[in-house]
PLY file of the C-alpha trace (Angstrom):
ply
format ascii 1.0
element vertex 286
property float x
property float y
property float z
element edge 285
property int vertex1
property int vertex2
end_header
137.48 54.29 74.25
138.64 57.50 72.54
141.32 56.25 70.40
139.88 55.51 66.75
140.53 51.13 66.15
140.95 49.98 62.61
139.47 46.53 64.08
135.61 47.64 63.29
133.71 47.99 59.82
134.22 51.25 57.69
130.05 52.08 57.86
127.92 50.89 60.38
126.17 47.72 59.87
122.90 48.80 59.28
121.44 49.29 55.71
121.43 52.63 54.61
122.80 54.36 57.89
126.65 55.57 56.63
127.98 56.76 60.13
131.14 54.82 61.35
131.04 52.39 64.16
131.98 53.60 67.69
135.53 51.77 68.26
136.24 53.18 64.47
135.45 57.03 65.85
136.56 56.21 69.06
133.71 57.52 70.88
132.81 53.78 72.26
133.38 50.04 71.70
131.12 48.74 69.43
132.80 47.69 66.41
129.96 47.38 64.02
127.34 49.86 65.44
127.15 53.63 65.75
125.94 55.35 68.32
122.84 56.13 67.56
121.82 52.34 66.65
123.65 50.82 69.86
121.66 53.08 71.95
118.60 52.25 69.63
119.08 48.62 70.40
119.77 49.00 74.32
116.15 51.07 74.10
114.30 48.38 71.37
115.97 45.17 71.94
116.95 45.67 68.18
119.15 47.86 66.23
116.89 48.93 63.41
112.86 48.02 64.72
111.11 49.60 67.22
109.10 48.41 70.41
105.44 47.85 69.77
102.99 50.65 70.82
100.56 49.94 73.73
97.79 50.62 70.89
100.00 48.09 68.21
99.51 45.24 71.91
95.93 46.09 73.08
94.21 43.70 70.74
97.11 40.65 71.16
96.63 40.80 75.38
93.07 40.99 74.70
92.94 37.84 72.99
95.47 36.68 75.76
93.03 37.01 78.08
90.16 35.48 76.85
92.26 32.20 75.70
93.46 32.33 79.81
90.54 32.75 81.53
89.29 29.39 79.02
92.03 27.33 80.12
92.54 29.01 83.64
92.02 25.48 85.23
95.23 23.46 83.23
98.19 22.84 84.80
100.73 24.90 82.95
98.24 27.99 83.23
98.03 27.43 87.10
101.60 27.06 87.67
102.55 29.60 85.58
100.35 32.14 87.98
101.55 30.80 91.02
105.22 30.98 90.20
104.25 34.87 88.89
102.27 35.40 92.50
105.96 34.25 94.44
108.13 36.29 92.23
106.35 39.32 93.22
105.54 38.20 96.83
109.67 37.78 97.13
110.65 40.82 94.62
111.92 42.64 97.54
110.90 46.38 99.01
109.47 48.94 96.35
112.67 51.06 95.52
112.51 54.53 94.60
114.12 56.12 91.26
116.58 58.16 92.70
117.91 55.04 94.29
118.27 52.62 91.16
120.88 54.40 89.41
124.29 52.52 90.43
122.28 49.45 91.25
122.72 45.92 89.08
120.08 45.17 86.62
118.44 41.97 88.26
118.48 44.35 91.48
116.52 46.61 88.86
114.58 44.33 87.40
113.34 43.21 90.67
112.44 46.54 91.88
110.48 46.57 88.90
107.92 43.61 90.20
108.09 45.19 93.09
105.96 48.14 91.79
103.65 45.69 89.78
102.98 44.31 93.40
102.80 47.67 94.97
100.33 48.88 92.22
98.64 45.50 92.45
98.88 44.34 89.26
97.37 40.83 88.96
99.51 38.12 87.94
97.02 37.38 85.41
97.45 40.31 83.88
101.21 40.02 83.48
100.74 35.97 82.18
98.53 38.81 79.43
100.53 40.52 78.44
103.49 38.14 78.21
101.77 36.12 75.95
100.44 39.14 74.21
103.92 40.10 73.39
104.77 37.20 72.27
101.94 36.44 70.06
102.41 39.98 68.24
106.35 38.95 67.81
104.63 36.00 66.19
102.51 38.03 63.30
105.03 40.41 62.89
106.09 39.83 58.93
109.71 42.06 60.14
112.10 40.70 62.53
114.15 42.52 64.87
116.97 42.35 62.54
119.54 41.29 65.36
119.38 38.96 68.54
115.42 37.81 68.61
115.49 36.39 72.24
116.72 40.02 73.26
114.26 41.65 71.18
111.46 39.07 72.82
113.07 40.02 76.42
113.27 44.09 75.99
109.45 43.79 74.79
108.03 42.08 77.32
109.98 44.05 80.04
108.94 47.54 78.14
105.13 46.53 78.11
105.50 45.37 81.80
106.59 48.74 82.80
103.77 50.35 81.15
101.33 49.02 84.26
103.38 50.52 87.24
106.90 52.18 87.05
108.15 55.95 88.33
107.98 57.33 91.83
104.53 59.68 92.47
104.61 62.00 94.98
101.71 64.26 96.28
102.71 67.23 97.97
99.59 68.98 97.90
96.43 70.30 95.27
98.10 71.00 92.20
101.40 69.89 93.59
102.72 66.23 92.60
106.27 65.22 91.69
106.64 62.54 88.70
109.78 60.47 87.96
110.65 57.44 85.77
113.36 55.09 85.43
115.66 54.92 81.99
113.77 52.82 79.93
116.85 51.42 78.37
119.80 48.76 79.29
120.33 45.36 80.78
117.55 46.24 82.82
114.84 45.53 80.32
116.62 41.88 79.28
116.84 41.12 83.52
113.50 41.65 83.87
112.47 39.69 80.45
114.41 37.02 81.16
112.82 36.52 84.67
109.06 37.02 83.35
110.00 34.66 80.00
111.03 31.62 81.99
107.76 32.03 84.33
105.32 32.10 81.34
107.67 29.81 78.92
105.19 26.29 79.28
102.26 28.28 78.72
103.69 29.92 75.63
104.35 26.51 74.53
100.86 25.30 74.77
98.70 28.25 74.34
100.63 30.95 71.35
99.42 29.64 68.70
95.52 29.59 70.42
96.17 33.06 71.16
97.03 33.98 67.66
94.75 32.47 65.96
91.76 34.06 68.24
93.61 37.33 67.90
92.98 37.10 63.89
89.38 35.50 64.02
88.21 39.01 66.11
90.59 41.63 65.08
91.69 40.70 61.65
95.34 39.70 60.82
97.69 42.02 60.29
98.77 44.66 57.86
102.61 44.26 56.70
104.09 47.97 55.99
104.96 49.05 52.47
108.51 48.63 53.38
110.70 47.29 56.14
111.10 49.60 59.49
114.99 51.18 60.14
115.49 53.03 62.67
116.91 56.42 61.08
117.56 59.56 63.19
115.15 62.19 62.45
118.58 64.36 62.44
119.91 62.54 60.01
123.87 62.85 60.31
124.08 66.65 61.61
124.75 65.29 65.17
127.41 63.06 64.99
130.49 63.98 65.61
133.37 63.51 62.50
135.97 60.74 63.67
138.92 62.49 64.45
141.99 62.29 62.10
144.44 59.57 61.91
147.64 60.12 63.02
149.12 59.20 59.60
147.26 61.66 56.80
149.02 59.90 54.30
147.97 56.87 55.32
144.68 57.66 55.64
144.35 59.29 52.27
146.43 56.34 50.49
149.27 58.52 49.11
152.95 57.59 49.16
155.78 59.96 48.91
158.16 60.21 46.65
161.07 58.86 48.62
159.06 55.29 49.14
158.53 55.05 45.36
162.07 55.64 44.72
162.99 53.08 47.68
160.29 50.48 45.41
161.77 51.01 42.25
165.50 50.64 43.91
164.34 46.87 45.66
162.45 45.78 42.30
165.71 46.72 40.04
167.83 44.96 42.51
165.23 41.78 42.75
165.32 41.37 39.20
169.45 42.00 38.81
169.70 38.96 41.08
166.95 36.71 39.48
168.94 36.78 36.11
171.96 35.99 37.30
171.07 33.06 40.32
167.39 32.43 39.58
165.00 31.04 42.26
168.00 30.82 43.93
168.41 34.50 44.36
164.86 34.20 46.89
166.00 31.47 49.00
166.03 32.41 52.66
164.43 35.95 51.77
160.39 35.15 52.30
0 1
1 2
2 3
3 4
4 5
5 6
6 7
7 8
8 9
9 10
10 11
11 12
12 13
13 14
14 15
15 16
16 17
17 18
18 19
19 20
20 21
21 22
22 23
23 24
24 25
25 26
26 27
27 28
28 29
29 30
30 31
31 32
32 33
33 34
34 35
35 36
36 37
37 38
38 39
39 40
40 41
41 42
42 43
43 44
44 45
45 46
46 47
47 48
48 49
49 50
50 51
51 52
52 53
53 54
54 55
55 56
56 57
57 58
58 59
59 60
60 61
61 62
62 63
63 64
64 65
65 66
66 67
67 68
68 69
69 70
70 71
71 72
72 73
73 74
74 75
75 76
76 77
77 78
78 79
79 80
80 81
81 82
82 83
83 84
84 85
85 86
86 87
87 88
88 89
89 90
90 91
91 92
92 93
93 94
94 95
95 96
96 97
97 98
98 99
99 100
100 101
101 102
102 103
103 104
104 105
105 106
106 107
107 108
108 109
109 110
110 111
111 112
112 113
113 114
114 115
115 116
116 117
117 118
118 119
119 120
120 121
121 122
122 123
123 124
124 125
125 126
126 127
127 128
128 129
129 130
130 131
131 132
132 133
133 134
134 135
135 136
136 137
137 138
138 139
139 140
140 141
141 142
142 143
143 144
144 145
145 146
146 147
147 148
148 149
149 150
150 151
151 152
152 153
153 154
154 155
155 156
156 157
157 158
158 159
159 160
160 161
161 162
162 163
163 164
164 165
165 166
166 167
167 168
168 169
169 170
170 171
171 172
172 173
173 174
174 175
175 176
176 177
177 178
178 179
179 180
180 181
181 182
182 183
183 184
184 185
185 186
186 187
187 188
188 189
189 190
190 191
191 192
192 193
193 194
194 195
195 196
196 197
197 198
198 199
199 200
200 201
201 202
202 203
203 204
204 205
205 206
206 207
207 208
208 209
209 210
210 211
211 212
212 213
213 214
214 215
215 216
216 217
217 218
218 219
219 220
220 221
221 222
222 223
223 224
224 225
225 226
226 227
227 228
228 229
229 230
230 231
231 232
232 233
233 234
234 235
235 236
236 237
237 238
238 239
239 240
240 241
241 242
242 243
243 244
244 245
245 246
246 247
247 248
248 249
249 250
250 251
251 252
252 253
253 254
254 255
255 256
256 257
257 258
258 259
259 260
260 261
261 262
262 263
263 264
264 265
265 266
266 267
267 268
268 269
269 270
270 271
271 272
272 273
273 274
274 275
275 276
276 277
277 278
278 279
279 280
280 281
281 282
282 283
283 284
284 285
């Protein structure tokens, strides 16, 4: 969309950012996000926090496990890993990234088990880290700031990854070729959504457990000194100015001379007619 909307906010709608929306520059559609922060949230889940850190999850999936392997015997725990041992045994063929690009996100997202299964990640280990996201969603004292059951989606999906994603290939000593998918996009919320609704009972049942063990071992944590926004580190050096309205006057709020004296001519003639019919004079006029 390159033609500027008056439809969308003045600023974007996160605190302290001051760039206009997309539909208002007309450099996209959003109409109450920049660029930056609707690329920020198709990365995060979330237009101003970032995704946890495999270092800011290690302790929650640790404390995943250990709460699993106690209850590995109920039923929700069982069910939960057979239904993740399917969805990978029926994820399809292991795709490479070259080949993903114009393909639809579940299409993606299912490409992306199929590289867990390929790199034979247990489904215990995803059921971990699941709940490990979820638990450190949990203690987090700062919410995403936008659409929390996206944010909870992207997360899961982005730690996921982290086991087995990218197409390795050896061509010799010294000689090995390295590529990753876009870790970005409906993607990340297909793939989410699949592994949330596998793991869903068991969040139910065990979160809190999880939690609470987390804190006993590693301590609870820290809230930060203030809240996280995402700010570019270029401030606003890189975005582009809107381009100017058709109508500078317009824009700038000015009014020629010719429309004042067209005002002043309507209010004298308003006025002429109110003292000599009344109310009268503005029947049939508004």
């Amino acid at each position: 969309m390159k033609t500027p909307s008056d439809r969308s906010l003045m600023v974007c709608a996160i605190p302290g950012c001051g760039r206009a929306p997309e539909a208002r520059q007309g450099n996209g559609l959003s109409p109450t996000l920049c660029r930056y922060h609707r690329e920020f949230r198709s990365r995060h889940g979330s237009p101003m926090k970032r995704s946890y850190t495999g270092a800011e999850l290690k302790p929650y999936i640790a404390a995943a496990e250990s709460i699993l392997k106690a209850h590995a015997e109920t039923f929700f725990v069982r069910a939960a890993l057979d239904g993740i041992a399917t969805t990978l045994a029926t994820a399809g063929p292991v795709r490479r990234v070259v080949d993903l690009g114009r393909m639809h996100p579940e299409t993606k997202a299912r490409a992306a088990l199929a590289m867990l299964r390929e790199r034979a990640v247990p489904p215990s280990r995803i059921l971990a880290v699941a709940l490990g996201v979820l638990a450190a969603i949990e203690e987090d004292p700062f919410g995403p700031g936008g659409d929390r059951r996206l944010f909870r989606r992207v997360q899961i999906a982005k730690a996921l990854r982290r086991r087995a994603s990218g197409t390795h290939a050896v061509y010799g000593p010294g000689n090995q070729f390295d590529r990753y998918p876009r870790s970005s996009g409906r993607v990340l919320e297909a793939l989410g959504t699949i592994v949330e609704a596998l793991v869903e009972h068991v969040a139910a049942d065990h979160l809190a457990a999880v939690l609470a063990f987390k804190i006993a071992r590693y301590g609870s944590l820290e809230p930060p000194a203030m809240a996280p926004v995402a700010r570019s580190r270029f401030g606003r050096s890189r975005v582009p100015e809107p381009p100017p309205p058709e109508d500078a006057e317009a824009a700038t709020g000015r009014v020629s001379p010719g429309d004042l004296r067209e005002a002043d001519r309507i209010t004298d003639e308003v006025r002429r007619e109110f003292a000599e019919r009344g109310f009268a004079a503005f029947k049939g006029k508004f």
